[in-house]
SERO-4910 file (N, C-alpha, C, O; in steps of 0.05 Angstrom, whole numbers):
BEGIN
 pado doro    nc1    nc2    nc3   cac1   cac2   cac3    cc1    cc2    cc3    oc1    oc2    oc3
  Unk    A    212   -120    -43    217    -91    -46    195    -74    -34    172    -80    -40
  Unk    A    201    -55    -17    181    -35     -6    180    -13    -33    198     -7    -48
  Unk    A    154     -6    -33    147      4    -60    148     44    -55    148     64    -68
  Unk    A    150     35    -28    156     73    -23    179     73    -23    188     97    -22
  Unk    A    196     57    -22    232     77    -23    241     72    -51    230     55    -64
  Unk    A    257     84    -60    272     92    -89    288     61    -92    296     44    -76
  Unk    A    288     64   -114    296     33   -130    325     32   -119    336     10   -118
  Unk    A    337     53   -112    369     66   -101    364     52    -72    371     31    -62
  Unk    A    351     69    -66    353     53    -38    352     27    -28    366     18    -10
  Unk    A    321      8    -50    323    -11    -45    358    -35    -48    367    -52    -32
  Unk    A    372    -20    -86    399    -37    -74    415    -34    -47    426    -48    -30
  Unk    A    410     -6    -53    430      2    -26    422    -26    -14    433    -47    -19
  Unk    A    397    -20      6    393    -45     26    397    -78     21    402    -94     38
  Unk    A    396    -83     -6    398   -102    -10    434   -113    -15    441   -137    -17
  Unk    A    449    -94    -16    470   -104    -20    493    -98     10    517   -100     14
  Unk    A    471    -90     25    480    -79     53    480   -111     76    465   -130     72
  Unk    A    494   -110     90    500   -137    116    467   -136    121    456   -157    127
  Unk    A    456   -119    120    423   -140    129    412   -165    124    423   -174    104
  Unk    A    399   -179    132    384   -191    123    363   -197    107    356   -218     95
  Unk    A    351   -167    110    322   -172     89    335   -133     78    353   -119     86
  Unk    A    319   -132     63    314   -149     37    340   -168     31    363   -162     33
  Unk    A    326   -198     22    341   -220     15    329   -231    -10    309   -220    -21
  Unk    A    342   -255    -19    325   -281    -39    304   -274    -42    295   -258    -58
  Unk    A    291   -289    -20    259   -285    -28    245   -262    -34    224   -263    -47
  Unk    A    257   -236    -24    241   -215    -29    246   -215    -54    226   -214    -69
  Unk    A    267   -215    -62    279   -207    -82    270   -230   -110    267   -218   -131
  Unk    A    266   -250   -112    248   -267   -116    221   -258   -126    217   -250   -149
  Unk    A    205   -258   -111    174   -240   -113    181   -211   -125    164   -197   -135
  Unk    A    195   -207   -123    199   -175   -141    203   -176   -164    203   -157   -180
  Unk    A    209   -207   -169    217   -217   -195    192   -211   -202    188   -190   -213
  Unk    A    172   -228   -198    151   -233   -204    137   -207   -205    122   -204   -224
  Unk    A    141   -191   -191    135   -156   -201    139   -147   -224    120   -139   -237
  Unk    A    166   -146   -234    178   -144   -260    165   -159   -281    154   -146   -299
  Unk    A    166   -188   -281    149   -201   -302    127   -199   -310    119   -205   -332
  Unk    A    103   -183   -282     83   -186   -293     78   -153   -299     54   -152   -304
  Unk    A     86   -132   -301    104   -103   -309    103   -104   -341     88    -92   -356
  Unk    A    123   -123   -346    129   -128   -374    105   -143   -382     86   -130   -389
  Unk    A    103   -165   -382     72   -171   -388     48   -153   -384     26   -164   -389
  Unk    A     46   -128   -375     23   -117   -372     36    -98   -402     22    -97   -423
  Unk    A     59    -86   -401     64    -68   -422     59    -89   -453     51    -77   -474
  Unk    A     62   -110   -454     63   -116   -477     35   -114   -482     28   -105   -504
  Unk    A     14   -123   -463    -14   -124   -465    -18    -95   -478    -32    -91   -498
  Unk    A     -7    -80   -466    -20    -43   -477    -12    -45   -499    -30    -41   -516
  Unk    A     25    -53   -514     24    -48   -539     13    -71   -562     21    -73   -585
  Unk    A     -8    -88   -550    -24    -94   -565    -52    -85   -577    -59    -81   -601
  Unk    A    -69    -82   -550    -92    -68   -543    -96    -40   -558    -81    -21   -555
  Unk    A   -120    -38   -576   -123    -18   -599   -105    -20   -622   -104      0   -635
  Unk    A    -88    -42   -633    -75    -47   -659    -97    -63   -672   -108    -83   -662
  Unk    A   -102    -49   -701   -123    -62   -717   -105    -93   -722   -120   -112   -722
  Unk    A    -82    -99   -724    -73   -124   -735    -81   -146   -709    -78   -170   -712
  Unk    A    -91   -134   -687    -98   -147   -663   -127   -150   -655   -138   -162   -637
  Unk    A   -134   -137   -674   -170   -129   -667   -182   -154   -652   -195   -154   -631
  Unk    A   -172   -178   -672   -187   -208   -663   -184   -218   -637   -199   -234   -626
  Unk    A   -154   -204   -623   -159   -217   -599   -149   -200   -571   -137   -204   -551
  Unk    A   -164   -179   -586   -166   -152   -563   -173   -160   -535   -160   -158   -514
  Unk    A   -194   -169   -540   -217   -182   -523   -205   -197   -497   -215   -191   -475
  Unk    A   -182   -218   -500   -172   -236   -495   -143   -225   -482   -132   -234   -462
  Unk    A   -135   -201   -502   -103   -189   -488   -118   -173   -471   -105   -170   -451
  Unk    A   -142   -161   -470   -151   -146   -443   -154   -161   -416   -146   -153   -393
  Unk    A   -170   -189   -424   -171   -198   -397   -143   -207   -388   -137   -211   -364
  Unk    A   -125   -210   -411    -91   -221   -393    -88   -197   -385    -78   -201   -364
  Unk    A    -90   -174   -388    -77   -141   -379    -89   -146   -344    -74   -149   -325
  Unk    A   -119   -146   -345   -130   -154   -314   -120   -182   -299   -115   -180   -275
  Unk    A   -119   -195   -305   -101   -214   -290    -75   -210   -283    -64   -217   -262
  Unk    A    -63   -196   -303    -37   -194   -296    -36   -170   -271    -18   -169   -254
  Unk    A    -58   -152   -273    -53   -128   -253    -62   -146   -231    -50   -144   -210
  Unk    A    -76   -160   -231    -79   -174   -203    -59   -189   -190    -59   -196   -166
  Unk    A    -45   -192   -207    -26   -222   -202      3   -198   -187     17   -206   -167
  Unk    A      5   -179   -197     22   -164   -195     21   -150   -167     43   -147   -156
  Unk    A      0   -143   -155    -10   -140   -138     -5   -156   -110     -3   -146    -87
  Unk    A     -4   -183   -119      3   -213   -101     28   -213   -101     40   -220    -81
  Unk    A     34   -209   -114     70   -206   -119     74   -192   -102     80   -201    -80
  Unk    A     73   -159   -106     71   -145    -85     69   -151    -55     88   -147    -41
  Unk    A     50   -158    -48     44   -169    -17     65   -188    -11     80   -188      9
  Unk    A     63   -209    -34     84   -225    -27    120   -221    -19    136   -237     -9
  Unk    A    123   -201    -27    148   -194    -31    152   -174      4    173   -175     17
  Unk    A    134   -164     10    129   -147     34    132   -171     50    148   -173     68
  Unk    A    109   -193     42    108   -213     72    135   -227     75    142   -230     99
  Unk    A    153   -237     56    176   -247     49    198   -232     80    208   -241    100
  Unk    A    197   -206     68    212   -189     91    198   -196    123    210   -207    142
  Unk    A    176   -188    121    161   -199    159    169   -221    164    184   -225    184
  Unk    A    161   -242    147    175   -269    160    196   -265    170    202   -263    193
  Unk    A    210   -265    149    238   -267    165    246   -252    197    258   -262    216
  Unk    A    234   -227    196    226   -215    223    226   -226    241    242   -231    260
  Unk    A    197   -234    232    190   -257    253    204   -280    261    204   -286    285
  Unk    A    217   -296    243    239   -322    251    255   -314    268    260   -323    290
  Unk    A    264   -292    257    288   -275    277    285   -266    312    303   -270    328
  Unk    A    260   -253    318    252   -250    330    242   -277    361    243   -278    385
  Unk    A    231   -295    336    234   -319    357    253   -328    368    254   -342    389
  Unk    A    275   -320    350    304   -330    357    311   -323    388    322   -338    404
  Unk    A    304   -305    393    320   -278    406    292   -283    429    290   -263    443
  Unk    A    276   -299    436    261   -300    456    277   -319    482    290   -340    477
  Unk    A    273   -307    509    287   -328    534    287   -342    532    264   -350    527
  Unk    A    314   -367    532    308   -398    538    318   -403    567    325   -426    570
  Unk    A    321   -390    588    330   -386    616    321   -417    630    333   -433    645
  Unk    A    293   -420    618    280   -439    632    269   -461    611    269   -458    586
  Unk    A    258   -485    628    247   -500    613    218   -493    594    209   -505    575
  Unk    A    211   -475    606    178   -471    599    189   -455    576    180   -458    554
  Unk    A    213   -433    582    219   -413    560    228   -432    535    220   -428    512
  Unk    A    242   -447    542    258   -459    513    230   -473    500    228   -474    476
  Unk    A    213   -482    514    192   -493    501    179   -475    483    176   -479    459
  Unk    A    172   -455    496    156   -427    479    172   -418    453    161   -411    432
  Unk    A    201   -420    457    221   -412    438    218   -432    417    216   -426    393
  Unk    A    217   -458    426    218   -475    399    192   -471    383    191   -465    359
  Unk    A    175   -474    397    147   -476    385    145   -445    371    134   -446    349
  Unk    A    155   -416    381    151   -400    361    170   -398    337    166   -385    317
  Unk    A    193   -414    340    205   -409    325    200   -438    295    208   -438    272
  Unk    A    190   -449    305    177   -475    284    164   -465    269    170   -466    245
  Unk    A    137   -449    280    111   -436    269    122   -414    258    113   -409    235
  Unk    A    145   -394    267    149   -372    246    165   -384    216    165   -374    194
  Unk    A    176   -402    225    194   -416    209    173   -428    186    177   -424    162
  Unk    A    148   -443    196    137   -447    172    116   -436    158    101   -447    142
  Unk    A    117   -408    167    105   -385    162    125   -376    144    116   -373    121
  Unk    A    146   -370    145    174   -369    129    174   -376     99    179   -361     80
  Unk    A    165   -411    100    165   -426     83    142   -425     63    142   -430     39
  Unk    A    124   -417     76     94   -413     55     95   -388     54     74   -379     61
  Unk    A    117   -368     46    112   -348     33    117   -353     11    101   -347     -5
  Unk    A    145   -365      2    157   -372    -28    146   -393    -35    152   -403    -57
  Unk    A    126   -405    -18    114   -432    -31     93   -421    -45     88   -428    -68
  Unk    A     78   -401    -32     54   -376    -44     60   -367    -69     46   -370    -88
  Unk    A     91   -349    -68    104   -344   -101     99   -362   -120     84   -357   -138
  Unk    A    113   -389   -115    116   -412   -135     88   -420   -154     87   -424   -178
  Unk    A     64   -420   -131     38   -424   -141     30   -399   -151     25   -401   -175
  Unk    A     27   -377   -144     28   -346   -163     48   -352   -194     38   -348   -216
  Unk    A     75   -362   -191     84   -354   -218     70   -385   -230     72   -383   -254
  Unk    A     62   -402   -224     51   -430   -241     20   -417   -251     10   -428   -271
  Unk    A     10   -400   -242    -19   -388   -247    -11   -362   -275    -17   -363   -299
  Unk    A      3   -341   -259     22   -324   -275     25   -332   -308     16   -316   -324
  Unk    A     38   -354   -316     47   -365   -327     39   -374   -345     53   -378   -364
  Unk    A      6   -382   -346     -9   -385   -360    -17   -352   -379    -14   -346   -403
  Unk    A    -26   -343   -362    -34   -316   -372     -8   -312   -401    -11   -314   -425
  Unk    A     16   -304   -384     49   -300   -401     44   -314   -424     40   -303   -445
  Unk    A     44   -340   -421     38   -351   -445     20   -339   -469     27   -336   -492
  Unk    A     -3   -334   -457    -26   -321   -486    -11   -298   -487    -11   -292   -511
  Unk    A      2   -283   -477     14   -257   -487     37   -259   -511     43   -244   -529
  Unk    A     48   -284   -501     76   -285   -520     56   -292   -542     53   -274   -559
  Unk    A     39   -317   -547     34   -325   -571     15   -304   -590     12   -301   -615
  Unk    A      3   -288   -565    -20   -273   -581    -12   -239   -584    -22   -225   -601
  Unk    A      8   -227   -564     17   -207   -566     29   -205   -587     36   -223   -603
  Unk    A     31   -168   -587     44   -157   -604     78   -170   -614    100   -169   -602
  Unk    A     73   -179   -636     98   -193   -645    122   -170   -648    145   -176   -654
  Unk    A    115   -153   -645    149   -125   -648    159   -135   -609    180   -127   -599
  Unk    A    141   -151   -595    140   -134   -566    151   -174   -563    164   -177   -542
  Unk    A    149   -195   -576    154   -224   -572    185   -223   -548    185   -235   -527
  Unk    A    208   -203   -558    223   -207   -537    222   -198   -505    237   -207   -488
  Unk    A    202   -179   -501    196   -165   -472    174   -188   -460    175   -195   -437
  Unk    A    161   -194   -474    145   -213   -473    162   -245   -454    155   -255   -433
  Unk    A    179   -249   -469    203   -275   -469    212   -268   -445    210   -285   -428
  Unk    A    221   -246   -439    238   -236   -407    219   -240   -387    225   -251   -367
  Unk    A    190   -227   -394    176   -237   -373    173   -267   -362    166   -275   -340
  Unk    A    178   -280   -383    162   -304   -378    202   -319   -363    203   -342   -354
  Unk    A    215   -310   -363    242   -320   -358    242   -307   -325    246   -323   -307
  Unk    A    237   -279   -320    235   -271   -294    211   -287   -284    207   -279   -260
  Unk    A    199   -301   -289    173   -312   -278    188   -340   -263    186   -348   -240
  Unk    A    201   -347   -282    215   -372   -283    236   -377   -249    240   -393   -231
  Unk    A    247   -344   -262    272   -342   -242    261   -336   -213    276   -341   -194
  Unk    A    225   -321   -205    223   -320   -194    213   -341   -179    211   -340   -155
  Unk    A    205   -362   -193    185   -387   -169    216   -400   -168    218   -414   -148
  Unk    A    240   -401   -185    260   -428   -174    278   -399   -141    285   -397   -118
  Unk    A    277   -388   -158    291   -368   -123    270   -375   -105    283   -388    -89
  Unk    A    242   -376    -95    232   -383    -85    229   -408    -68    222   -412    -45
  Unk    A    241   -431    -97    234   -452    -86    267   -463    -77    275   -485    -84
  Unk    A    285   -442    -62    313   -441    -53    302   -435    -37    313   -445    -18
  Unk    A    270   -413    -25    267   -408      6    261   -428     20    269   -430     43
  Unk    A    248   -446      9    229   -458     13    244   -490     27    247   -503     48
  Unk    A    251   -490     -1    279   -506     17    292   -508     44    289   -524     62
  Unk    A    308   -485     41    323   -473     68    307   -476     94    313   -485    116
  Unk    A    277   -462     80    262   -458    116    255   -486    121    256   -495    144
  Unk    A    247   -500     99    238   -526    111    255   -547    121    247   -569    130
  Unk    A    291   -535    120    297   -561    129    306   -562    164    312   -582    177
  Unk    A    305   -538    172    302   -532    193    279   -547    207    287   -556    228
  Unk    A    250   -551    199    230   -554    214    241   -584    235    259   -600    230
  Unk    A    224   -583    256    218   -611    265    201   -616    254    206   -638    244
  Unk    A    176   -610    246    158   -630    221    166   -640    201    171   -624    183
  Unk    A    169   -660    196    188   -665    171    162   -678    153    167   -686    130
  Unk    A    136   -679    165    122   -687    151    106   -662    140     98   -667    118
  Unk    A    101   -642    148    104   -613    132    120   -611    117    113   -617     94
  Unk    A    146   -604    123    163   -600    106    168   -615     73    174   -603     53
  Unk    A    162   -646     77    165   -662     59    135   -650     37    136   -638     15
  Unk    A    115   -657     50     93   -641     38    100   -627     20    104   -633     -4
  Unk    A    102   -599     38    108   -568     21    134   -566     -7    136   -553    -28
  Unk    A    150   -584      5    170   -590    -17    168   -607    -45    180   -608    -67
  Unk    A    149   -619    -36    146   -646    -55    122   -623    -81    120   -626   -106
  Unk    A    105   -601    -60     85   -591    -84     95   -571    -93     88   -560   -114
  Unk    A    111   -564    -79    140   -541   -100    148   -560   -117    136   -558   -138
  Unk    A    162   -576   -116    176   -591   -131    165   -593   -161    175   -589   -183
  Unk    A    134   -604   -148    118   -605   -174    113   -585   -193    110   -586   -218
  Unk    A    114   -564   -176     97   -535   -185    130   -523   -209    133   -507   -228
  Unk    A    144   -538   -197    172   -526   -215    173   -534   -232    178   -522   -252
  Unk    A    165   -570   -231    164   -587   -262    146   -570   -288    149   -568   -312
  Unk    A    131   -561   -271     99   -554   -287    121   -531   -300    131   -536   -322
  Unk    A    127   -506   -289    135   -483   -290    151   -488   -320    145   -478   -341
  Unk    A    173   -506   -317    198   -515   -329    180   -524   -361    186   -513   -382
  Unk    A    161   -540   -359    151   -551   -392    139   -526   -402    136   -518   -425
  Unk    A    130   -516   -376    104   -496   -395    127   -472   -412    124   -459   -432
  Unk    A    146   -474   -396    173   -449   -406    178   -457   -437    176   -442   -456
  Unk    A    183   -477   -437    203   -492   -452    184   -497   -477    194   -495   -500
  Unk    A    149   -505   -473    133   -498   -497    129   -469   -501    126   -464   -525
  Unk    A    129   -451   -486    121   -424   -491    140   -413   -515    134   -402   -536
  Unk    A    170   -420   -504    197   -409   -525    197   -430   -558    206   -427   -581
  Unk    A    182   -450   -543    189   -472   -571    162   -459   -593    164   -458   -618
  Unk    A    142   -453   -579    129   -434   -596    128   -411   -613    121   -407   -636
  Unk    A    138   -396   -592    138   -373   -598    162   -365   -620    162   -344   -634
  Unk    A    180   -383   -619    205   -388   -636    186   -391   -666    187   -374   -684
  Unk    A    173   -409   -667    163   -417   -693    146   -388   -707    147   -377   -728
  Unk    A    128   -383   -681    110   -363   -693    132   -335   -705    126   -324   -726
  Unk    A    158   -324   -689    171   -307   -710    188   -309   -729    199   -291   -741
  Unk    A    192   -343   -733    198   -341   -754    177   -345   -780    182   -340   -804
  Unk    A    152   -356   -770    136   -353   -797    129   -324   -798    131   -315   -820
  Unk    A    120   -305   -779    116   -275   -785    151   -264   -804    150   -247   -822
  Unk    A    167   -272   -798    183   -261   -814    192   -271   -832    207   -259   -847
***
């Protein structure tokens, strides 16, 4: 998402025959949103005497999260250039032999330029994620469900990601890149998926002993 046009405009474009904004942008914007909501739950913790003990601790998740959000950001911008760029190589002369050579080779390199943008997301929401976590368990318990969305848009944003990641890589002729980059997504999703799945199995327990 470009952060200067109206949230209107951005569907507009996104539900328009273009190409970008696509997935991936749309993806990392996730990751905008999650870490949004994770920053708000941090504020409606921050200054509650029933929180005093771990003020300290929801502040530094409030700064992480503005940083993280930040990456998101870029990421979501670079998401769109790539693709640009793939496109672009597309569309260079293959008239000749020397041209089709230049064409493949830029279009490989934008291609796996492509690929390590949502591979970038995946490892942002596996980092992300940690932070989410101390918020759900230690945040404001009125705020446990905004909290839960974040940590689900977090989710939704590294597996849309790891659908870019996919796609661009299977194009490559490196297939020994490709296998790489896929195999540490792969991982990075396993990780994503337990840490989800303890965060809710927690956080489940903790409202029902508060209530």
């Amino acid at each position: 998402m470009d952060l200067n046009v109206t949230l209107k405009s951005y569907l507009e474009s996104l539900e328009s025959s273009s190409p970008t904004p696509g997935g991936g942008n749309v993806s990392a914007f996730c990751g905008v949103l999650a870490t949004a909501l994770g920053k708000m739950v941090c504020n409606l913790t921050i200054g509650k005497k029933k929180y005093i003990d771990v003020e300290h601790e929801i502040k530094e998740n409030l700064s992480n999260l503005s940083e993280k959000k930040i990456i998101f950001e870029d990421l979501a911008k670079k998401d769109n250039e790539a693709f640009d760029d793939v496109m672009a190589a597309f569309k260079l002369p293959k008239d000749t032999d020397e041209q089709k050579s230049i064409r493949a080779e830029a279009i490989e390199n934008t291609t796996k330029k492509a690929a390590n943008i949502p591979f970038e997301v995946i490892k942002t929401c596996n980092l992300t994620l940690n932070t989410l976590a101390e918020v759900v368990l230690k945040g404001n318990k009125n705020s446990v469900s905004d909290a839960g969305v974040a940590v689900l848009l977090m989710l939704t944003a590294a597996k849309g990601a790891y659908l870019n990641v996919i796609i661009n890589c299977a194009s490559l002729s490196d297939k020994s890149f490709a296998k790489n980059v896929i195999d540490e997504a792969t991982g990075f999703i396993n990780e994503l998926e337990v840490k989800v799945n303890f965060i809710f199995s927690s956080s489940k327990k903790d409202i029902l002993n508060e209530n």
